[in-house]
C-alpha positions as CSV (number, residue, x, y, z in Angstrom):
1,X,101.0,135.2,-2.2
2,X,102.1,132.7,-4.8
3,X,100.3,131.2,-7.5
4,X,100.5,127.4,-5.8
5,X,99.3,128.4,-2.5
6,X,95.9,129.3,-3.5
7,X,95.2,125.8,-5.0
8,X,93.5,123.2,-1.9
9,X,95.4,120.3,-1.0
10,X,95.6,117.2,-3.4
11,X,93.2,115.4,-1.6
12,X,91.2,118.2,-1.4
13,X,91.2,118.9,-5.3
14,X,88.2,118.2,-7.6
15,X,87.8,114.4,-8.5
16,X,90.7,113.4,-5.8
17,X,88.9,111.3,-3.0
18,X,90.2,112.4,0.1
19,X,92.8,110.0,2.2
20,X,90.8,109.1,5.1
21,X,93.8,106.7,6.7
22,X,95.7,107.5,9.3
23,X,98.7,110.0,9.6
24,X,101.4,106.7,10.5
25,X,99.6,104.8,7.6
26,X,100.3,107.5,5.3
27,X,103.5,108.1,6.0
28,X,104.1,104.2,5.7
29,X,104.9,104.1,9.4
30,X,102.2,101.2,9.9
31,X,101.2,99.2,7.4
32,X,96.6,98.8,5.8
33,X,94.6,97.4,8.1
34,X,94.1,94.0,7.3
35,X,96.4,90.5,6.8
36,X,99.9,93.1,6.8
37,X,98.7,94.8,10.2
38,X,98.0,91.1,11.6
39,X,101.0,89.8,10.3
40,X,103.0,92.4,12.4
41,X,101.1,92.1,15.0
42,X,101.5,88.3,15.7
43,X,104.7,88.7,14.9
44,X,105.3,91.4,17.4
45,X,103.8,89.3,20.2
46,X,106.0,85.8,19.0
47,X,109.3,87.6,19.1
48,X,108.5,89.5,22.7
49,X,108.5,85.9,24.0
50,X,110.8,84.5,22.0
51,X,113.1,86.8,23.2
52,X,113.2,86.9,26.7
53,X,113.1,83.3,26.5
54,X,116.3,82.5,24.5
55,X,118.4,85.2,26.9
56,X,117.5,83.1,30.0
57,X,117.4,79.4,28.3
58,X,121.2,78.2,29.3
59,X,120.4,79.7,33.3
60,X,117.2,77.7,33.7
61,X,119.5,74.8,32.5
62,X,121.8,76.0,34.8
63,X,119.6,77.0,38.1
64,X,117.2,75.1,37.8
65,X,117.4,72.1,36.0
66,X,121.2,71.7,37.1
67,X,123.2,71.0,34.2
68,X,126.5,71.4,34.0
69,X,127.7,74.4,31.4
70,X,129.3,71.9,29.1
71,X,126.2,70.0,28.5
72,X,123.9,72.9,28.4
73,X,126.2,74.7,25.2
74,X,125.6,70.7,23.6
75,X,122.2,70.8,23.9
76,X,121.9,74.2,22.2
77,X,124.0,73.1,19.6
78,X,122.1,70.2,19.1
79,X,118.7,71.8,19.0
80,X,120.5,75.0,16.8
81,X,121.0,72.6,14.4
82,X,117.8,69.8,14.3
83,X,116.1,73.4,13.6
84,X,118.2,74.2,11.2
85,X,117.4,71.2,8.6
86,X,113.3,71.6,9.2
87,X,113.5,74.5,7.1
88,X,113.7,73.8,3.5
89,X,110.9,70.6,3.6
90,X,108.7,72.2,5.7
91,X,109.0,75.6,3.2
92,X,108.2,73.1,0.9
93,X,105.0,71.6,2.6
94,X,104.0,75.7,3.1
95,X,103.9,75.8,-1.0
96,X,101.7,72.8,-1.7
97,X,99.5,73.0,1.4
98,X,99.1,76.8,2.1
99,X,100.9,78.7,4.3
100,X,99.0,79.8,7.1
101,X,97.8,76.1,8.1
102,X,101.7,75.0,8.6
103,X,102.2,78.3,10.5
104,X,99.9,77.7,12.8
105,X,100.7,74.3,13.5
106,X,104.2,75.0,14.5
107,X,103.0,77.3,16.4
108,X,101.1,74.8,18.5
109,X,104.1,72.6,18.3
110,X,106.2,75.2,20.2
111,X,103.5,75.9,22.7
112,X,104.1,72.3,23.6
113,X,107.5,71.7,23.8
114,X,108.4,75.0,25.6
115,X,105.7,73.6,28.1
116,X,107.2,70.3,28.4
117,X,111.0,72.6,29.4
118,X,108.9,73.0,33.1
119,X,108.9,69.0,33.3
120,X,112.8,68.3,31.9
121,X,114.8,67.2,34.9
122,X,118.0,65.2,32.3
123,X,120.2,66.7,29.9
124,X,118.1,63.9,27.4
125,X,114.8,66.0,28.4
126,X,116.0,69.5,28.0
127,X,117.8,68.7,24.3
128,X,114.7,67.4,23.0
129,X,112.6,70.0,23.9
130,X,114.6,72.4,23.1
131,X,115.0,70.5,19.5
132,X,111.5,70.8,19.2
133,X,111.2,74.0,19.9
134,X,114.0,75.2,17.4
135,X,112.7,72.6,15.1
136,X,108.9,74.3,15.2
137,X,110.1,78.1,15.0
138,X,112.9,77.2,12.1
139,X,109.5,75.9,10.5
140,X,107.2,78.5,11.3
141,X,109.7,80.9,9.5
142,X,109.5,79.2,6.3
143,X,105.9,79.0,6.5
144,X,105.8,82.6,7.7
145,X,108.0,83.5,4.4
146,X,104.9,83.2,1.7
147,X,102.4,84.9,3.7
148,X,105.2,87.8,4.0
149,X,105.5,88.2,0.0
150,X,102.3,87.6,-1.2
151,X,100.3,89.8,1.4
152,X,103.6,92.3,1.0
153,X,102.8,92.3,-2.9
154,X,104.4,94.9,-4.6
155,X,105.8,96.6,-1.4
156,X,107.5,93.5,0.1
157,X,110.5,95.7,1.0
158,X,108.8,98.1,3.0
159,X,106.4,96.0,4.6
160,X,109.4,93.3,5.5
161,X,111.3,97.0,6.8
162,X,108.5,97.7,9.0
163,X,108.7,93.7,10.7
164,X,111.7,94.2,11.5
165,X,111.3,97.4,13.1
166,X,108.9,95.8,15.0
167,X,111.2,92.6,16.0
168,X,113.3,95.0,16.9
169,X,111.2,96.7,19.3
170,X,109.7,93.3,20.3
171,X,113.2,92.1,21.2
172,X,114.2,95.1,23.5
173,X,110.7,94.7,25.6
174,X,111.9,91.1,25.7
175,X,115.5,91.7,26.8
176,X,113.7,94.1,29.4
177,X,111.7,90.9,30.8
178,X,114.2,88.8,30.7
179,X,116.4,91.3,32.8
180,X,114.2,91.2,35.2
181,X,113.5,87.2,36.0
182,X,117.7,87.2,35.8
183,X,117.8,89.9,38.6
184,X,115.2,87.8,40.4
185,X,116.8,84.6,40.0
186,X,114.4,82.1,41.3
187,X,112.8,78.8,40.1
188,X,109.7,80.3,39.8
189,X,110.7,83.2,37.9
190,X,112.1,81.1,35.5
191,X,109.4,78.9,35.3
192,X,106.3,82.2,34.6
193,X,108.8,83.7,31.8
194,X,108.9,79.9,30.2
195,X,104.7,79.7,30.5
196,X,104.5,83.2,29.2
197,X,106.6,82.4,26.1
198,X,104.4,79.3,25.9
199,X,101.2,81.6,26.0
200,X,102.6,84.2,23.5
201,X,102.4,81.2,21.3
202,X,99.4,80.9,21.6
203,X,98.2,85.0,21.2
204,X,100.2,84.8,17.8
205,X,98.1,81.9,17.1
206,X,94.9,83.4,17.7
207,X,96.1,86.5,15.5
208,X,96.7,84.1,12.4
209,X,93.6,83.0,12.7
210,X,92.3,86.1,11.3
211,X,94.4,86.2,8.4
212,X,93.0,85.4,5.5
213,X,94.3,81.8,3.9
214,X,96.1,81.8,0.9
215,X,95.5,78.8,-1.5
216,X,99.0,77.3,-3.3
217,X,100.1,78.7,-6.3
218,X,100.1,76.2,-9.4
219,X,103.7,75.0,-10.1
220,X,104.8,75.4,-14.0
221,X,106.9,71.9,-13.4
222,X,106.3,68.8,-11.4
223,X,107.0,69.8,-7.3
224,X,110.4,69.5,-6.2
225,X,111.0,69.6,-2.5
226,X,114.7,70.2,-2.9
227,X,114.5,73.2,-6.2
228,X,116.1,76.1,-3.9
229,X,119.0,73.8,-3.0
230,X,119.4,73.2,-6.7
231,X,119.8,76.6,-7.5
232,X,122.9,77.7,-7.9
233,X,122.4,81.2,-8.0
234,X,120.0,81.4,-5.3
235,X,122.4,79.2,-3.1
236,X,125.6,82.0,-3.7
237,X,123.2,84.6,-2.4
238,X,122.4,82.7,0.8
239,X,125.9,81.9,1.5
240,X,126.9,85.6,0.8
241,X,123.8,87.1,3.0
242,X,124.6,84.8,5.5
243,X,127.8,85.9,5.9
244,X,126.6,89.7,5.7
245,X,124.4,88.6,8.6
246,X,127.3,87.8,10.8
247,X,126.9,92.0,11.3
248,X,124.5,91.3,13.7
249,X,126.2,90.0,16.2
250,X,129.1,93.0,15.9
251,X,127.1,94.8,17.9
252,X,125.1,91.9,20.6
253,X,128.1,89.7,21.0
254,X,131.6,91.2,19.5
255,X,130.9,94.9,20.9
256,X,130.2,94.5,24.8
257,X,133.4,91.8,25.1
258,X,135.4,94.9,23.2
259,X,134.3,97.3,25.6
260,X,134.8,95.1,28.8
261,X,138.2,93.5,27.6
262,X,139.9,95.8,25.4
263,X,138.7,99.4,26.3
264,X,138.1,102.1,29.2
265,X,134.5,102.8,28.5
266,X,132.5,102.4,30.9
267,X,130.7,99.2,31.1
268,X,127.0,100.6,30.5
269,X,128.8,102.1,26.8
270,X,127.3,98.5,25.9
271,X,123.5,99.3,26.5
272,X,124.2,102.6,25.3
273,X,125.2,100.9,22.3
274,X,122.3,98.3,21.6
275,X,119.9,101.2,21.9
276,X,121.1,103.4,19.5
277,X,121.7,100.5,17.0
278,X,118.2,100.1,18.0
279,X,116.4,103.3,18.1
280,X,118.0,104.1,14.3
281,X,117.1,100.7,13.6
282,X,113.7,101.2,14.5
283,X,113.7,104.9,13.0
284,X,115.1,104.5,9.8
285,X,115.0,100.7,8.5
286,X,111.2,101.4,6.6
287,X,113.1,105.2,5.4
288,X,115.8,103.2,4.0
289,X,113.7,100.4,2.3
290,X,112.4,103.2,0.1
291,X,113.0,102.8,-3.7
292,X,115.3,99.5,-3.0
293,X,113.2,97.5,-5.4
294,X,114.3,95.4,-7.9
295,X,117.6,93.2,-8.3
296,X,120.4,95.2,-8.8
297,X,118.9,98.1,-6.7
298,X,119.3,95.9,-4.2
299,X,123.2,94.4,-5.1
300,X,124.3,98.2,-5.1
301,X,122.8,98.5,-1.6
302,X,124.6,95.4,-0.2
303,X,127.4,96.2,-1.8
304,X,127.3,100.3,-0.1
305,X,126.6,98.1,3.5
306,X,129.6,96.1,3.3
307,X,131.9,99.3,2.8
308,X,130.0,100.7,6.1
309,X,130.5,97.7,8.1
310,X,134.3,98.1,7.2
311,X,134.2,102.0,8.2
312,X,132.3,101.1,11.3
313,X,134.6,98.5,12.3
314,X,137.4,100.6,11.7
315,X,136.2,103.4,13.8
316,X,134.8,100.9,16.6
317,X,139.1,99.5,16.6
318,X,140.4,102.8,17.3
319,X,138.7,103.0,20.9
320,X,141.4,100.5,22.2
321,X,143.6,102.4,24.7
322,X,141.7,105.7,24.9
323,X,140.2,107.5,27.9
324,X,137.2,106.2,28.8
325,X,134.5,109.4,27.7
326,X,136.7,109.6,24.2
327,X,136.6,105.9,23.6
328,X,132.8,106.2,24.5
329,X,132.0,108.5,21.7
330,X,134.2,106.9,19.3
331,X,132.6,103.6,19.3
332,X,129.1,105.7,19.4
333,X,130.1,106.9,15.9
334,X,131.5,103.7,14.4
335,X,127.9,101.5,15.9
336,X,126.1,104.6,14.3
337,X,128.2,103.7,10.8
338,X,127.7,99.8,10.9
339,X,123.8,100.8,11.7
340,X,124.0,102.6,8.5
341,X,125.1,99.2,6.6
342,X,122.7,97.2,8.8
343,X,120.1,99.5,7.3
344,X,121.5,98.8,4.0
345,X,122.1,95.4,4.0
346,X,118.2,94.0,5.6
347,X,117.1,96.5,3.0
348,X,118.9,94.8,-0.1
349,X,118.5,91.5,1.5
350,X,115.0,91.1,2.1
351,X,114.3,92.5,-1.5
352,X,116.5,89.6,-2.9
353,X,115.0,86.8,-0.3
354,X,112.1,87.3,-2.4
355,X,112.8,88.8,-6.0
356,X,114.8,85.8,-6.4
357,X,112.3,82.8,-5.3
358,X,109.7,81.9,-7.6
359,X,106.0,82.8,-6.9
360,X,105.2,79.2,-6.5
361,X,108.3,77.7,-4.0
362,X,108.3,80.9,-1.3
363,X,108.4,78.8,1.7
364,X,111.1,76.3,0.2
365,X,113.7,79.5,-0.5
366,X,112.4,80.6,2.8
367,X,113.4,77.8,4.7
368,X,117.0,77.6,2.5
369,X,117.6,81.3,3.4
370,X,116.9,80.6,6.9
371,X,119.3,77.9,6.5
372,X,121.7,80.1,5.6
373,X,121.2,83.0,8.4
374,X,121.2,80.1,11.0
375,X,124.4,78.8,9.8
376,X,126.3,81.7,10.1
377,X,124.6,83.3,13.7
378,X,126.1,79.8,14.8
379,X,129.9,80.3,13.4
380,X,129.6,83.9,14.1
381,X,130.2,83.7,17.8
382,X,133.3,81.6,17.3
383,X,134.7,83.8,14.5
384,X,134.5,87.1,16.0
385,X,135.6,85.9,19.1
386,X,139.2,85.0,17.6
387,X,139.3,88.2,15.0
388,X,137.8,91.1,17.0
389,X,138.7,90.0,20.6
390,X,141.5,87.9,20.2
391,X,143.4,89.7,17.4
392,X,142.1,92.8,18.4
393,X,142.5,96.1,16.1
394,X,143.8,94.0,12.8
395,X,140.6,91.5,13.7
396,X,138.1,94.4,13.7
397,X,139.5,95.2,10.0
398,X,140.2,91.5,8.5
399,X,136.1,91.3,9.5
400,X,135.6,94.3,8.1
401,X,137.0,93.2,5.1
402,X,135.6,90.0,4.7
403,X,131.9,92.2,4.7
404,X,133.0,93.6,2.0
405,X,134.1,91.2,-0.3
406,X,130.7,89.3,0.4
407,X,128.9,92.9,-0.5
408,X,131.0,93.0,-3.5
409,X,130.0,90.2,-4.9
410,X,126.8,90.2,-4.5
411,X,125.9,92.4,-8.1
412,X,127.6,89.6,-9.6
413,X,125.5,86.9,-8.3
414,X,122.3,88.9,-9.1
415,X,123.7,89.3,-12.6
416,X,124.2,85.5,-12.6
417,X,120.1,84.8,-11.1
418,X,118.8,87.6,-13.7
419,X,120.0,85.2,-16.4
420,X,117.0,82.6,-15.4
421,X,114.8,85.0,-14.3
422,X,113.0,88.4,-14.3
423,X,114.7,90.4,-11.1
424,X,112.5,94.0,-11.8
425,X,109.3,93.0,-12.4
């Protein structure tokens, strides 16, 4: 028997207090008890409405209000981008007034207007809720942003890894809702799912009541509502990261027209496809946070995703004009490689949403990042509908490409913030 395996566990060894917690807390698969856990947890129960919701809005426009397809697209657009330019005042508001208050308002506002959908019979009525809606949850984001880092404290990373493993997880219960009040197809369906999303409101709501309220932090200069837009540095990030974010429509949006248009995989290849991007998603994204903390940590790992977006995408091209079962597994392995980068990149970019905001303007950088993200998700349909499906092969790699230069350059523009400001501490 060796020497080591007579001595008792650590937490069993003299003048170590035991560690009570549980096995999934200890192995960082669920965050303390507490404002983290709540956090999750409300945020668990907004995005499973919030979800099926968006993936049956433009048919209950459709079915049941009766609007014609052109004018349903318009009044997303319109509501994509009222919610769009809430974000960086009401970040703002989050700062001075505290956090949770704002959050919960907005998510009183959106209980209201996604009531008021069962009442719009006009294209007027529909846009404005809608516009409220988006306006509210672009708001609640930013507000959600500070509660995120200063509960997260020094293990932001991981504990931003783990909400989106649970968005993640959320979102598939959602899409699994929504599948069903699509099969069913009736007024009435559409009607509960809009009242449940209404309620789940409400249940995250009632969660952030128990978090504890966090007082403002005292600004070195006189407040300035517009200091993330100011910030040059800051702003290159966004721009880059919300191009990087593009990815994540590769997969939702880009991949299932691929396989439908331009392949002979079977058609259910697609769900195949969103679940394993999901299950490693959900798997691996808090493994993968580990040790990426700190600045240029965090440029090196968006600058790694970028190169496996481009190997992903490459792999993903090659499945046009193979058999069906090959081109299945191809495109198995290149959604497996851009997982990787999606891994990489939320890693690196959640680290940097934070590291570079001051302590005192969180929800302001909040809301500007979310400016950026939303900006992109709304060019991203129309730009990887012309490379990857109507270019086809060559598209797949020009997108590839353009991942990586953004990757690329992001060590540069952390060098650039870490001028200004501290990025390891």
């Amino acid at each position: 028997m060796s020497r080591t395996s007579t001595l008792p566990p650590d937490d069993l060894q003299e003048g170590v207090a035991p560690d009570r917690r549980p096995w999934l807390v200890r192995r960082g698969l669920l965050p303390d008890s507490g404002p983290r856990r709540r956090l999750a947890l409300g945020g668990f129960v907004n995005q499973l409405g919030t979800a099926a919701f968006l993936a049956t809005a433009p048919l209950y426009a459709l079915r049941v209000i009766g609007l014609p397809i052109g004018q349903v697209g318009l009044a997303l657009g319109v509501a994509g981008v009222v919610g769009l330019l809430a974000g960086p005042p009401v970040g703002h508001l989050a700062d001075r007034r505290g956090p949770r208050g704002v959050f919960l308002v907005t998510l009183l506002v959106q209980t209201a207007s996604m009531l008021s959908l069962l009442f719009a019979h006009s294209f007027v009525a529909f846009t404005v809720s809608m516009a409220v809606t988006d306006l509210a949850g672009a708001s609640g984001g930013a507000a959600r942003g500070p509660m995120i880092r200063r509960f997260g404290g020094d293990e932001v990373p991981g504990f931003r890894s783990y909400l989106r493993s649970v968005a993640f997880l959320a979102g598939t219960f959602g899409a699994l809702a929504a599948g069903a009040v699509i099969q069913l197809d009736s007024a009435s369906a559409y009607r509960a799912l809009i009242v449940a999303n209404a309620l789940t409101f409400l249940g995250c709501a009632a969660v952030m009541l128990r978090v504890p309220s966090l007082e403002p932090l005292p600004s070195p200069t006189e407040a300035d509502r517009w200091l993330a837009l100011k910030d040059r540095p800051y702003m290159a990030f966004v721009v880059l990261d919300g191009i990087l974010w593009i990815q994540g429509e590769v997969v939702t949006y880009a991949l299932p027209l691929w396989v439908v248009l331009h392949t002979h995989a079977p058609r259910w290849f697609t769900g195949a496809a969103l679940a394993v991007n999901t299950v490693m998603v959900v798997l691996l994204q808090i493994r993968t946070s580990r040790g990426i903390k700190g600045g240029r940590v965090a440029g090196r790992a968006t600058r790694r995703a970028g190169l496996a977006f481009l190997l992903g995408m490459a792999v993903i091209a090659t499945a046009a004009g193979l058999p069906g079962p090959a081109a299945a597994a191809v495109m198995t392995a290149g959604v497996a490689l851009h997982t990787v980068g999606s891994l990489w990149h939320a890693a690196g970019s959640m680290e940097l949403r934070f590291r570079l905001a001051p302590a005192h303007a969180q929800g302001q950088y909040s809301g500007v990042f979310g400016l950026g993200m939303g900006l992109c998700y709304t060019v991203a349909p129309g730009l990887l509908g012309l490379l990857c499906l109507s270019w086809g092969a060559p598209g797949w790699l020009v997108m590839g490409g353009v991942f990586v230069g953004a990757g690329l350059a992001v060590p540069f523009v952390v060098r650039w913030a870490g001028r200004s400001r501290e990025l390891e501490a």
